[in-house]
C-alpha positions as CSV (number, residue, x, y, z in Angstrom):
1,X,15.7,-6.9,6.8
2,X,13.8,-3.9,5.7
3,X,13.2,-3.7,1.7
4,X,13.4,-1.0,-0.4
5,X,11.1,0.8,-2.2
6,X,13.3,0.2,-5.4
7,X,12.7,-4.1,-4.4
8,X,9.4,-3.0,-3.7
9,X,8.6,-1.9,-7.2
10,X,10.7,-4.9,-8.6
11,X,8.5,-7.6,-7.1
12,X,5.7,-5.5,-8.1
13,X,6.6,-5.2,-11.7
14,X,7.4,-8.6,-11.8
15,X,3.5,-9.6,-10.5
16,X,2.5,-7.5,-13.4
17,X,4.4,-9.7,-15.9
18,X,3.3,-12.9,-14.3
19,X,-0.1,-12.1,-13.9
20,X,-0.9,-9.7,-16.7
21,X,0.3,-12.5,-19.0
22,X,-1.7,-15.4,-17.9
23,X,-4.6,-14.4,-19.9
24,X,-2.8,-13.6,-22.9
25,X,-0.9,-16.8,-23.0
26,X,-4.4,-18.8,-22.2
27,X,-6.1,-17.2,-25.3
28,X,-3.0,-17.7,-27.2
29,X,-2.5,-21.1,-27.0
30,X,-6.6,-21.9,-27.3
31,X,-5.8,-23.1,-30.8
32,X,-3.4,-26.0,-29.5
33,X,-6.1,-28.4,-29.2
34,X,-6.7,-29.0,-32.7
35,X,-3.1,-30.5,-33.1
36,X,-2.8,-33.7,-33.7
37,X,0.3,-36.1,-33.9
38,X,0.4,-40.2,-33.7
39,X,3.4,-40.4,-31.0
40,X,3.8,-38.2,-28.0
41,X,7.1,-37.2,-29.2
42,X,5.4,-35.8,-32.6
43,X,2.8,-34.1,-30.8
44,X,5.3,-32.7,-28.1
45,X,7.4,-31.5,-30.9
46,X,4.4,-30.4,-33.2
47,X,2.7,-28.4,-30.5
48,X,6.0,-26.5,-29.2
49,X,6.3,-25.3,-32.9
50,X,2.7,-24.4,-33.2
51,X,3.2,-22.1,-30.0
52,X,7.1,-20.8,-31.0
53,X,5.5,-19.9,-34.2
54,X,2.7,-18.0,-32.8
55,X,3.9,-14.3,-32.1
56,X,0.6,-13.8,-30.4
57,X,1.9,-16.4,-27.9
58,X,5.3,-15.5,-28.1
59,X,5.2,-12.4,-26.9
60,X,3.5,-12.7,-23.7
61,X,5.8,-15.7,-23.3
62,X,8.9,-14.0,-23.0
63,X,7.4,-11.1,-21.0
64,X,6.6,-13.8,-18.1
65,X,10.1,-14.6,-18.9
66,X,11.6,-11.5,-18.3
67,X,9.5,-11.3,-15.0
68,X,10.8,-14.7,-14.0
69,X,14.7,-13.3,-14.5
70,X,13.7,-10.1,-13.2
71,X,12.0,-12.2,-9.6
72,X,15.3,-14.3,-9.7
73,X,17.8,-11.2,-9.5
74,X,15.7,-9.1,-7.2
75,X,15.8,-12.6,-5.1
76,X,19.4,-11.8,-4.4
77,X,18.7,-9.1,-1.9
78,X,15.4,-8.8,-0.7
79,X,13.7,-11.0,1.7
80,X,12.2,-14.9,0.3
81,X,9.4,-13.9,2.9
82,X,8.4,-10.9,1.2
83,X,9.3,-11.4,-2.2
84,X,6.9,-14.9,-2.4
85,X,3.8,-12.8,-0.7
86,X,3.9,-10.0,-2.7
87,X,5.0,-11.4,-6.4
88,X,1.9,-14.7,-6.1
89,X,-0.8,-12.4,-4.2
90,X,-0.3,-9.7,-6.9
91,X,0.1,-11.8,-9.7
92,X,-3.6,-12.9,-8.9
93,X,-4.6,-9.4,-8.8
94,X,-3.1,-8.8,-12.2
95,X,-4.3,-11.9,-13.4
96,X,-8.2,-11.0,-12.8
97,X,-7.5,-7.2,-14.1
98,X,-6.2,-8.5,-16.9
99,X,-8.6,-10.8,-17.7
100,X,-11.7,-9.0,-17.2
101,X,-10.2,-6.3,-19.9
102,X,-10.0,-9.0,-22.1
103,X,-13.7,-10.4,-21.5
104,X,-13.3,-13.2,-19.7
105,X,-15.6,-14.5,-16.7
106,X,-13.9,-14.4,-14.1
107,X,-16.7,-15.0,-11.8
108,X,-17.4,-12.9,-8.6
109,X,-21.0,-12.2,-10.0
110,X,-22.7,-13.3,-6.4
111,X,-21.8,-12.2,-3.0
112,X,-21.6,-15.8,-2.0
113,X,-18.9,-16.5,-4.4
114,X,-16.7,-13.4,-2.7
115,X,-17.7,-15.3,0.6
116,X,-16.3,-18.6,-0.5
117,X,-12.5,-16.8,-1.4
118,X,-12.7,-14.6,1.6
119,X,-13.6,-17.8,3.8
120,X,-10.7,-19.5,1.9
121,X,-8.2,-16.5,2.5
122,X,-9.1,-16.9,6.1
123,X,-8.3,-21.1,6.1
124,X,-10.4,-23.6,6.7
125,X,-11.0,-25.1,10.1
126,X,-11.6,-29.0,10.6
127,X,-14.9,-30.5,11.7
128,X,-15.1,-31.2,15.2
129,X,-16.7,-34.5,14.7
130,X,-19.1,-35.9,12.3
131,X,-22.6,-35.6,13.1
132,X,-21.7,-31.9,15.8
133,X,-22.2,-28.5,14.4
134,X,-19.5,-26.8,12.9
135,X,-19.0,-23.1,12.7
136,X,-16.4,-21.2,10.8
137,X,-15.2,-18.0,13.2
138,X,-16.2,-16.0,9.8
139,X,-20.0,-18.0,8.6
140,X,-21.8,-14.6,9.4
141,X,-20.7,-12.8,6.5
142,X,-22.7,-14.5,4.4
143,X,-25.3,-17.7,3.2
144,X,-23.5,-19.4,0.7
145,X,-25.3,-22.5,-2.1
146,X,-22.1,-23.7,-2.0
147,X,-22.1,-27.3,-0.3
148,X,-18.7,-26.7,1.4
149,X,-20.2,-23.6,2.9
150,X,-24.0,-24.3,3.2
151,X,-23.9,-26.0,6.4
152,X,-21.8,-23.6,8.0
153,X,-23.5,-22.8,11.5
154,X,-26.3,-25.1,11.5
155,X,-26.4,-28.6,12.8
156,X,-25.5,-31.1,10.6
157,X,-28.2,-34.1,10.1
């Protein structure tokens, strides 16, 4: 089943109220730490009116809302297997936009570190055995520090 550029635009809209309001609802809610109750049923309750009371939070809180109703009625006639893709990849995309307008490090500084996600993206493949070389089909791209990825292509021990 073929969607429409009208579901199209709905699952993209809805990414942008996901992910554009992660950030806002992180710095937000930074001042929930300092809230201190004896019983988890205090704190529970004290913390939900420290948030619910907090327009800064609030807002972006019902605007993820209102993309979570908006993914759940567009759900009733376009495809799960293109509605899941599109809303979480571009909510991600969203995320890190949003994010870096705000000033937040959102990493990505060295090439290695667009290596690691990229080799991610592309899955990871299982050792053939301890102690034999292992090579991921995509280790050229780059030299990574990372442990996970610093023995890529070379012999192990």
């Amino acid at each position: 089943m073929a969607a429409s550029l009208g579901q199209v635009l709905a699952l993209v809209l809805v990414a942008a109220l996901w992910g554009g309001t992660q950030p806002l609802l992180k710095r937000a809610s930074a001042g929930l730490q300092r809230v201190h109750e004896p019983t988890w049923a205090r704190q529970l309750l004290q913390e939900m009116k420290t948030l619910f009371l907090n327009t800064e939070y609030l807002m972006p809180f019902l605007l993820n809302q209102c993309g979570s109703l908006l993914y759940y009625l567009t759900l009733a006639s376009t495809d799960l297997t293109l509605a899941v893709p599109i809303c979480n990849s571009l909510a991600i995309v969203f995320t890190l936009i949003v994010g870096k307008v705000l000033g937040e490090d959102i990493g990505g500084k060295r090439k290695s570190g667009y290596c690691e996600c990229g080799l991610q993206l592309l899955g990871s493949f299982p050792s053939p055995s301890p102690g034999r070389a292992f090579s991921h089909p995509a280790s050229f791209l780059c030299s990574s520090p990372f442990p996970s990825l610093g023995s890529l292509g070379t012999e192990a021990g």
